[in-house]
TIRO-2110 file (N, C-alpha, C; in Angstrom, 1 decimal):
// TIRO-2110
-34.6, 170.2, 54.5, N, 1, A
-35.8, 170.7, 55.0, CA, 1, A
-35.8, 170.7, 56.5, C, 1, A
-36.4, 171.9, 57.3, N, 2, A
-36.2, 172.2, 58.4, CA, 2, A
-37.5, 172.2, 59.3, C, 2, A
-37.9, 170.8, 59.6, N, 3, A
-39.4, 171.2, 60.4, CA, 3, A
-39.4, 171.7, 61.9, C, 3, A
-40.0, 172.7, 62.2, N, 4, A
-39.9, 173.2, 63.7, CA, 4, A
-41.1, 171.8, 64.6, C, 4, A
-40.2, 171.7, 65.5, N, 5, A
-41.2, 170.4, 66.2, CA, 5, A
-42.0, 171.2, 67.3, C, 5, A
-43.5, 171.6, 66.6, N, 6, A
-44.0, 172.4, 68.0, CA, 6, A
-45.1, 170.9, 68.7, C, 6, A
-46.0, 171.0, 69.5, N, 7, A
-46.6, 170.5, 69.9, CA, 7, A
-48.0, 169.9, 68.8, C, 7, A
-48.2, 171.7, 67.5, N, 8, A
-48.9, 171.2, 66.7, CA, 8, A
-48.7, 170.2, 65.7, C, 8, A
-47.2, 170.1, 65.2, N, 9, A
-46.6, 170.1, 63.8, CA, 9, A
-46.6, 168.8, 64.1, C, 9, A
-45.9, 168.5, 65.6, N, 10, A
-45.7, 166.9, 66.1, CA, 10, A
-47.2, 166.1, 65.8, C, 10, A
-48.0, 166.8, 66.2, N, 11, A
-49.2, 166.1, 66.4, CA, 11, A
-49.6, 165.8, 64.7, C, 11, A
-49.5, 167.0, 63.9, N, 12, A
-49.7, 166.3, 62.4, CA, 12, A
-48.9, 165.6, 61.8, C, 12, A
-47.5, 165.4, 62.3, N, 13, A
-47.0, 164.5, 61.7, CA, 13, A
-46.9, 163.1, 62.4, C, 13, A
-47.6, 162.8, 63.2, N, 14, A
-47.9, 161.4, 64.1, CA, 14, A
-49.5, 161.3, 63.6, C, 14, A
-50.1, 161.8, 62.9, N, 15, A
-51.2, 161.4, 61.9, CA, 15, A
-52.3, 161.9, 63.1, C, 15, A
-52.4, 162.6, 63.6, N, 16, A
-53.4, 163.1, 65.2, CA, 16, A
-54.1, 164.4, 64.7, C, 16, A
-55.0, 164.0, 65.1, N, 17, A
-56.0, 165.5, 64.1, CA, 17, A
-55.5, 166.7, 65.4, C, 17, A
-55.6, 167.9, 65.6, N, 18, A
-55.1, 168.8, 66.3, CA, 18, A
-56.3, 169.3, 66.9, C, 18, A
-56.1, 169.3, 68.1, N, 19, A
-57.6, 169.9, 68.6, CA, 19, A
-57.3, 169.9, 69.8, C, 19, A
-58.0, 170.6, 71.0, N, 20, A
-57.6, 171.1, 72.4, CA, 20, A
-57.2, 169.7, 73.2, C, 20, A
-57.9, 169.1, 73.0, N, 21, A
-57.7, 167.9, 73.9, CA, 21, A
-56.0, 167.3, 73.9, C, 21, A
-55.9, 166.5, 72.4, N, 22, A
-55.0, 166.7, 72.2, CA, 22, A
-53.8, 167.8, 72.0, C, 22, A
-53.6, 168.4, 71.6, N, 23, A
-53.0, 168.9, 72.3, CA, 23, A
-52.5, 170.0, 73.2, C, 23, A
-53.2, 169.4, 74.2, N, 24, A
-52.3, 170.1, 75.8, CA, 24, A
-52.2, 168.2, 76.5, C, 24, A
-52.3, 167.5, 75.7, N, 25, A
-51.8, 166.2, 76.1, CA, 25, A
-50.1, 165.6, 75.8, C, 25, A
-50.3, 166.6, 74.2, N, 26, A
-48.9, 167.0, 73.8, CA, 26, A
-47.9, 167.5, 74.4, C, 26, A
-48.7, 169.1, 75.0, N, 27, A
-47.6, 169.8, 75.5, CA, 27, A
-47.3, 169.1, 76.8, C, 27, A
-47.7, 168.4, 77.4, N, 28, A
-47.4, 168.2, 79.1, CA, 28, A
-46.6, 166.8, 78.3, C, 28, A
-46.8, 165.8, 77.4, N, 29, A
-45.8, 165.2, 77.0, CA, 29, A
-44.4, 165.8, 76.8, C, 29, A
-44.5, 166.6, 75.8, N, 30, A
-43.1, 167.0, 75.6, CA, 30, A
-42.4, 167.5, 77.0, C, 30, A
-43.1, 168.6, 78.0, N, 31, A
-43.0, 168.9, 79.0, CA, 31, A
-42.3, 167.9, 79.9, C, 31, A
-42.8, 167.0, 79.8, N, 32, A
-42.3, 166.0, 81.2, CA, 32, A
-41.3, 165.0, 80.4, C, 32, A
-40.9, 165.4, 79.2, N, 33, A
-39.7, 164.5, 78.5, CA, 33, A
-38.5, 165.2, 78.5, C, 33, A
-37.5, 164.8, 79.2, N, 34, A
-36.4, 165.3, 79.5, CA, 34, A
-35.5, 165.2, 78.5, C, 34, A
-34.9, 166.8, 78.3, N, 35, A
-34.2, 166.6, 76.7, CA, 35, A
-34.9, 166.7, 75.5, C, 35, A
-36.3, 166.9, 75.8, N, 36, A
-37.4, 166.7, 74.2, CA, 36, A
-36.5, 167.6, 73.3, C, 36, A
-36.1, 168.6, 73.5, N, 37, A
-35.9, 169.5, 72.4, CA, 37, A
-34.2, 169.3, 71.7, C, 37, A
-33.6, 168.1, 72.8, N, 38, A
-32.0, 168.1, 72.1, CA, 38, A
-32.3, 166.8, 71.4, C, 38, A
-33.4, 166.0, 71.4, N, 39, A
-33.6, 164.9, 69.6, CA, 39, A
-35.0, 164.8, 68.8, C, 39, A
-35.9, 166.1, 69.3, N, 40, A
-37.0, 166.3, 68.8, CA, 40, A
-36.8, 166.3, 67.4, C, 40, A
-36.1, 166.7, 66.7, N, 41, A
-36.1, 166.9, 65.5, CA, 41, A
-35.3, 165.8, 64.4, C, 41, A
-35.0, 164.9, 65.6, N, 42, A
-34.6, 163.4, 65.2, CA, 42, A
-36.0, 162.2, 65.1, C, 42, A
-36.9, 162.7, 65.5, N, 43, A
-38.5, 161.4, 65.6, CA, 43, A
-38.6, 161.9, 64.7, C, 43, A
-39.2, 162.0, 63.3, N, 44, A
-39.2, 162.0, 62.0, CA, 44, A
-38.9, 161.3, 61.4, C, 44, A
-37.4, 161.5, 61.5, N, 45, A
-36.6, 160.2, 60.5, CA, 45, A
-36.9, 158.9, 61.7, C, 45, A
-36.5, 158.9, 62.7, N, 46, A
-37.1, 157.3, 63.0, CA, 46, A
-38.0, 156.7, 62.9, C, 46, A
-39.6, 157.8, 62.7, N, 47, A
-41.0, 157.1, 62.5, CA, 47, A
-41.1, 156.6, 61.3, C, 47, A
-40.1, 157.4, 60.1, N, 48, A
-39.7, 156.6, 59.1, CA, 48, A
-39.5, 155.4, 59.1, C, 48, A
-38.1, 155.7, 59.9, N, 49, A
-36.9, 154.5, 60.0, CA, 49, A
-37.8, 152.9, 60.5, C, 49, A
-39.0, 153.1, 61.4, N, 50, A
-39.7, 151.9, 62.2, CA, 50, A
-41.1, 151.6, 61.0, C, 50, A
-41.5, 152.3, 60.3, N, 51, A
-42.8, 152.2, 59.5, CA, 51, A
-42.1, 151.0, 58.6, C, 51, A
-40.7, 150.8, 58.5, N, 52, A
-40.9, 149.6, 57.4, CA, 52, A
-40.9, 148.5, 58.3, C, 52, A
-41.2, 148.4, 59.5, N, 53, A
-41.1, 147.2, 60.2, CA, 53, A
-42.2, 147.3, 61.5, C, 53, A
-43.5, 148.0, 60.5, N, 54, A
-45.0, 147.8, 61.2, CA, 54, A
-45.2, 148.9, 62.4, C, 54, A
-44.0, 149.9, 62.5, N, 55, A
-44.0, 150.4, 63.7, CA, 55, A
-44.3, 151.7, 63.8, C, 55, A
-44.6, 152.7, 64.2, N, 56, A
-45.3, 154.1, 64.8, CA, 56, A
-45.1, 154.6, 66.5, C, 56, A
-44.9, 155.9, 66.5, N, 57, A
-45.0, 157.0, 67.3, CA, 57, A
-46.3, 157.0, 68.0, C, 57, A
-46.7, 157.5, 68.9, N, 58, A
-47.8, 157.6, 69.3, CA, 58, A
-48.1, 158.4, 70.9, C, 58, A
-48.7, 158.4, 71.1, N, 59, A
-49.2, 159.5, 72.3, CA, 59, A
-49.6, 158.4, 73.6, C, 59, A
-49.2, 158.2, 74.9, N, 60, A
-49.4, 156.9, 75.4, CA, 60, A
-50.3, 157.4, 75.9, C, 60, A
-51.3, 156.5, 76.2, N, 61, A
-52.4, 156.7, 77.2, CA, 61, A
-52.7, 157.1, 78.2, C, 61, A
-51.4, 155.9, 79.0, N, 62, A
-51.1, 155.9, 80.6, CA, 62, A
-50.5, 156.9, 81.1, C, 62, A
-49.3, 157.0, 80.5, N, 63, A
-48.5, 158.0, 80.9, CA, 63, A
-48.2, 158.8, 79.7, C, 63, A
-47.7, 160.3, 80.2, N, 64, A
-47.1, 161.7, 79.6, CA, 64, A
-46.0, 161.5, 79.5, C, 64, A
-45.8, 160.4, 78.3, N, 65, A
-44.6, 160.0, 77.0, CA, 65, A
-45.2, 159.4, 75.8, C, 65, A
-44.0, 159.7, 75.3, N, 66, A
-44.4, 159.1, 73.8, CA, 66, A
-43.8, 157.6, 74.0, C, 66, A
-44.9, 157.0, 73.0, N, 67, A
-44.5, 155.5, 72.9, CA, 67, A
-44.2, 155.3, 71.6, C, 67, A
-43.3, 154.3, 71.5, N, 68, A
-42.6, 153.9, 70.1, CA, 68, A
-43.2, 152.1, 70.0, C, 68, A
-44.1, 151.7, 68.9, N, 69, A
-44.8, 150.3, 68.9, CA, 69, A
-44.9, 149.4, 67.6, C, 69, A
-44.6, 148.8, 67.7, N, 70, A
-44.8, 147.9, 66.5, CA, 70, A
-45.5, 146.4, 66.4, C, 70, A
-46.5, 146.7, 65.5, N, 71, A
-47.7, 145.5, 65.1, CA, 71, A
-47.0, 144.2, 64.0, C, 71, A
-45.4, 144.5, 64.4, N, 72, A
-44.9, 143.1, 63.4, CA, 72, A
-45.2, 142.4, 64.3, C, 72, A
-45.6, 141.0, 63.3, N, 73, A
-45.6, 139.5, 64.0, CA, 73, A
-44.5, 138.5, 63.6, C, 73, A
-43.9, 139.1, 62.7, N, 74, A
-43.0, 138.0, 62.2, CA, 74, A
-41.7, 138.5, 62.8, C, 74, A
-41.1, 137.2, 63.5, N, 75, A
-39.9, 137.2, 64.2, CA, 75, A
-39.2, 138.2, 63.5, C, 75, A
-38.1, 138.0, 62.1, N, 76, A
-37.3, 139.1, 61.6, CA, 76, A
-37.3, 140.5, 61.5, C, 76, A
-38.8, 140.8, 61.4, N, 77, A
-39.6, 142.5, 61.4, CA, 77, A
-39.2, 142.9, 62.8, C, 77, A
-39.4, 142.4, 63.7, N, 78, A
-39.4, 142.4, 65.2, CA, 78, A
-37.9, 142.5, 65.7, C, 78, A
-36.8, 142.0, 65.0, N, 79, A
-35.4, 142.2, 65.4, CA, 79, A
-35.3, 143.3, 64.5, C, 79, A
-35.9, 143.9, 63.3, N, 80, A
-35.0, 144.5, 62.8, CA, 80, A
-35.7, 145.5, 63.8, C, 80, A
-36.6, 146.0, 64.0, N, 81, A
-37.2, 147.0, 64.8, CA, 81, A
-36.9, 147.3, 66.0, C, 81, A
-36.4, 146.2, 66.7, N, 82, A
-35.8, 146.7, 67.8, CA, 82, A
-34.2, 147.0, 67.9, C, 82, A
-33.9, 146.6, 66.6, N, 83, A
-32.1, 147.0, 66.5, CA, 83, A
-32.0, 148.6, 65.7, C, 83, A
-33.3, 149.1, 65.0, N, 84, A
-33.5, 150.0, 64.4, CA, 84, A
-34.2, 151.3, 65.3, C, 84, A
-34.3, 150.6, 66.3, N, 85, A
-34.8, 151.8, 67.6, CA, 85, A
-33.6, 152.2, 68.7, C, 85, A
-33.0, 150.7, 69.1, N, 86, A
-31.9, 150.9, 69.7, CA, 86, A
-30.5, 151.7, 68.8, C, 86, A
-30.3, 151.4, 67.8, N, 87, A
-29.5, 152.2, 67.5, CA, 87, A
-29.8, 153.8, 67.6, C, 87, A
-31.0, 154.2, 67.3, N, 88, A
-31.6, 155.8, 67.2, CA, 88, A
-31.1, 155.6, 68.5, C, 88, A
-31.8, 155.3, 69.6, N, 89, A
-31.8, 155.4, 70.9, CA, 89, A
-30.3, 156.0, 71.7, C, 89, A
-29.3, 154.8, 71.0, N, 90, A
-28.1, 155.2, 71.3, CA, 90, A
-27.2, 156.5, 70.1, C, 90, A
-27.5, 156.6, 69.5, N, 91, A
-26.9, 157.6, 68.5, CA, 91, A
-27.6, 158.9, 69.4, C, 91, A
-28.7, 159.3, 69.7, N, 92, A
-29.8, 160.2, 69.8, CA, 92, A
-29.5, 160.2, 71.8, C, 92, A
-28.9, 159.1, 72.4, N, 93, A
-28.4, 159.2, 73.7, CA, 93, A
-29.7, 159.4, 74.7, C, 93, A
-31.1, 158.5, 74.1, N, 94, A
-32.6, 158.7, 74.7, CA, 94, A
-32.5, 157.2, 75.8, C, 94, A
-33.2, 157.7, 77.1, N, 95, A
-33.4, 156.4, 77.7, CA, 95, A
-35.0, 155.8, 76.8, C, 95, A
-35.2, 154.5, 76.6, N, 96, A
-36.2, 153.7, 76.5, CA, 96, A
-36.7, 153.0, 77.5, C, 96, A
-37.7, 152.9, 77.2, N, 97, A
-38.2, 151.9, 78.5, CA, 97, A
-38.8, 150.6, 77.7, C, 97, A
-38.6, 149.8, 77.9, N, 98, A
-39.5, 148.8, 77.4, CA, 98, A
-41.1, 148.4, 78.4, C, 98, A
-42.0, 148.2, 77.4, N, 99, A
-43.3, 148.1, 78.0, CA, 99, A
-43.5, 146.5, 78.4, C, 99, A
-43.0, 145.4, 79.4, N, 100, A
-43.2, 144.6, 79.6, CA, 100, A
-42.3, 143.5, 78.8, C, 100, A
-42.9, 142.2, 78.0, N, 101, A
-42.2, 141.7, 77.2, CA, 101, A
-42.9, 141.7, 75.9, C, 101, A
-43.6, 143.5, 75.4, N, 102, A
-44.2, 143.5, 74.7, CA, 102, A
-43.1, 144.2, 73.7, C, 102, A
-43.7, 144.9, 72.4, N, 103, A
-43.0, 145.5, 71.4, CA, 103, A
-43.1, 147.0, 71.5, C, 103, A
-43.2, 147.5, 72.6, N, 104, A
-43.7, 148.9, 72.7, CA, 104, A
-42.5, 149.7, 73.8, C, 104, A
-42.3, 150.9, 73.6, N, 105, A
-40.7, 151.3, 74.0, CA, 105, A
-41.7, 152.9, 74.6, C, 105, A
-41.3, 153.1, 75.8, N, 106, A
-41.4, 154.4, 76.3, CA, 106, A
-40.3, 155.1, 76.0, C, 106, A
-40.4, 156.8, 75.6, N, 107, A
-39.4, 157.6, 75.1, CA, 107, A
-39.2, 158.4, 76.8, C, 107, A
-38.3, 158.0, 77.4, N, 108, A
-38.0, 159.0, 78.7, CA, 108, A
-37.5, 160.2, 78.9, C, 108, A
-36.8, 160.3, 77.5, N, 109, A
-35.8, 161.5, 77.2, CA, 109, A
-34.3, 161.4, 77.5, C, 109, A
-33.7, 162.0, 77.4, N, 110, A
-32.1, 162.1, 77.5, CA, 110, A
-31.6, 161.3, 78.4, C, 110, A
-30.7, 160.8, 77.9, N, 111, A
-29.5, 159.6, 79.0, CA, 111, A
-29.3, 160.3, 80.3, C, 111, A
END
C-alpha cells in the first residue's frame, strides 16, 4: 500500500484533526525539514515501530520540526525506544536531535 505523504494525510495519520491552523504549521514543518520527502514515507512504519514502547510523532511547539516522544517510564521501554529510533535514524540517514536529557528526539532531516 502506497500512502502519498501530503501535509493533509500526514496530519491524519499523526491523529491531528485538519484544519487551517494546523496545517500551514505542517507545511512550513515539512518545508524547513531538510530531505522531508527522501524518508517521508518511512514515518509510518516508525510511529508504528515506537507505539509499542509509549512513543508518538507529533508537531513541536517550539520549533518547525517534528518531534519523536515517548511517555515510557520503565527503564527497558526507554532502551528499546531509543535503539528503535536510532536505528530508523541511521537506516533512513535522518539527523536527530535530542531534547535535553529528556525522551524526546527532533527530526532535522537528512544527514
Amino acid at each position: 500500500m502506497h500512502i502519498d505523504i501530503t501535509p493533509e494525510n500526514l496530519l491524519i495519520q499523526l491523529g491531528y484533526p485538519v484544519n487551517d491552523v494546523l496545517l500551514e504549521q505542517m507545511q512550513h514543518t515539512l518545508a524547513s525539514t531538510q530531505g522531508f520527502d527522501s524518508f517521508s514515507r518511512h514515518l509510518l512504519s516508525l510511529k508504528d515501530e515506537i507505539a509499542r514502547f509509549e512513543g508518538y510523532i507529533a508537531l513541536s511547539n517550539s520549533r518547525d520540526v517534528l518531534k519523536i516522544k515517548s511517555d515510557a517510564t520503565y527503564p527497558e521501554k526507554i532502551h528499546a525506544y531509543k535503539e528503535a529510533l536510532q536505528k530508523w535514524a541511521n537506516k533512513y540517514k535522518v539527523t536527530l536531535e535530542q531534547v535535553g536529557e529528556t525522551n524526546t528526539f527532533y527530526i532535522l532531516g537528512l544527514s
